[in-house]
KELOTI-312630 format. One record per residue (C-alpha): residue in one letter; z, x, y. Coordinates in steps of 0.5 Angstrom, whole numbers, plus 500, padded with zeros to 3 digits. Each point is the difference from the previous one (the first is absolute). Example, Ala and Ser with C-alpha at 12.3 -4.5 7.8 and 13.67 -1.06 7.14 Angstrom:
BEGIN
a516525491 s498502507 
//
This chain:
BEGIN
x180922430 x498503494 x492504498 x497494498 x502495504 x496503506 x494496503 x494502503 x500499508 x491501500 x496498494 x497506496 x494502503 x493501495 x496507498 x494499505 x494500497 x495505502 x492498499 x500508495 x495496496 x501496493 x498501493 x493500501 x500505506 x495497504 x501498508 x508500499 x501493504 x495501506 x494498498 x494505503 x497506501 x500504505 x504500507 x503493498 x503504494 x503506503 x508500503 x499498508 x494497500 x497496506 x494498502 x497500507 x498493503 x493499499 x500496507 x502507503 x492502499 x497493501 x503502507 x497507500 x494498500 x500495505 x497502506 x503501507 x499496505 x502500507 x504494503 x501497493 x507500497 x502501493 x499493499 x493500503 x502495506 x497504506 x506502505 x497496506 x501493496 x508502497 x502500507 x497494502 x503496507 x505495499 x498494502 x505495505 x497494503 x500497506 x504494497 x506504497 x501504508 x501494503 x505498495 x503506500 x500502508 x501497507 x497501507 x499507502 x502504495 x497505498 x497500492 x499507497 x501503492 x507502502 x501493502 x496497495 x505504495 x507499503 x497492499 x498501494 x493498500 x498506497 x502505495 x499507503 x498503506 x495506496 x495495498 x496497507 x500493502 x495495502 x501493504 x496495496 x497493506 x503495495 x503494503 x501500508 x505504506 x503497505 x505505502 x499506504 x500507496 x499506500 x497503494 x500508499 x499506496 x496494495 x493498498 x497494501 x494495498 x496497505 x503493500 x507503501 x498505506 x497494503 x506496499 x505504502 x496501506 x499493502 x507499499 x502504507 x502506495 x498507500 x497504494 x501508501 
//
C-alpha cells in the first residue's frame, strides 16, 4: 500500500462556525438585546412568580383540590360483595383488597345499599350508608 492510495475511515469534520458577528456587526446571529444575547443566558419561568403570588391556603393542594375531597372513599356495593363473599366471612380493606375489589388500603372505603344481601357478613373497619347498614343487619350480619 502506497501514500495516496490511503482512505479515510471517518469523513472530514467541518470548522464550526461560531455567531462572532457578520460583515455589518450587529447581533452576531442571536437576534436581541440584552440577557437573551449574552453567553449563558437562561431565563426564569414566568410561572414560578404567578405561583408566588398566590396565597396560601390551608388544606388546599398545589392544585386547588381540598385534601379532604383527594381522599375520598372507595365505594363497593352491596351487589358486588354478594358476589364476591360466602356466608360469614368477614369483609374488611384487607379482604376487599386480597379480592380485588379495591386498589389500595390508604384511601378509606364506603359500602354503598345497592341491590340486596342475602348472606351473612361481617363488615368492619369500613363506611357504610344508611341503606347498607340496614341491609347487612337484616340479613343476620354483623356491622363492627
Amino acid at each position: 500500500m502506497q501514500l495516496h492510495q490511503l482512505k479515510r475511515q471517518h469523513p472530514r469534520q467541518r470548522k464550526k462556525i461560531v455567531g462572532r458577528g457578520g460583515k455589518r456587526g450587529t447581533t452576531a446571529g442571536r437576534g436581541t438585546k440584552g440577557q437573551k444575547a449574552r453567553a449563558g443566558h437562561r431565563i426564569r419561568p414566568a410561572i414560578r412568580d404567578v405561583i408566588r403570588k398566590l396565597p396560601k391556603k390551608r388544606g388546599v393542594s398545589i392544585h386547588g383540590v381540598f385534601r379532604s375531597q383527594s381522599a375520598a372513599a372507595r365505594i363497593v356495593s352491596l351487589l358486588t360483595l354478594g358476589k364476591h363473599f360466602t356466608d360469614g366471612k368477614i369483609v374488611s380493606p384487607k379482604t376487599l383488597l386480597a379480592k380485588g375489589l379495591i386498589r389500595r388500603l390508604r384511601t378509606p372505603v364506603k359500602i354503598l345499599g345497592a341491590g340486596r344481601l342475602a348472606i351473612k357478613l361481617t363488615v368492619e373497619h369500613c363506611k357504610l350508608s344508611e341503606s347498607a347498614r340496614a341491609a347487612v343487619i337484616a340479613a343476620g350480619g354483623l356491622v363492627k
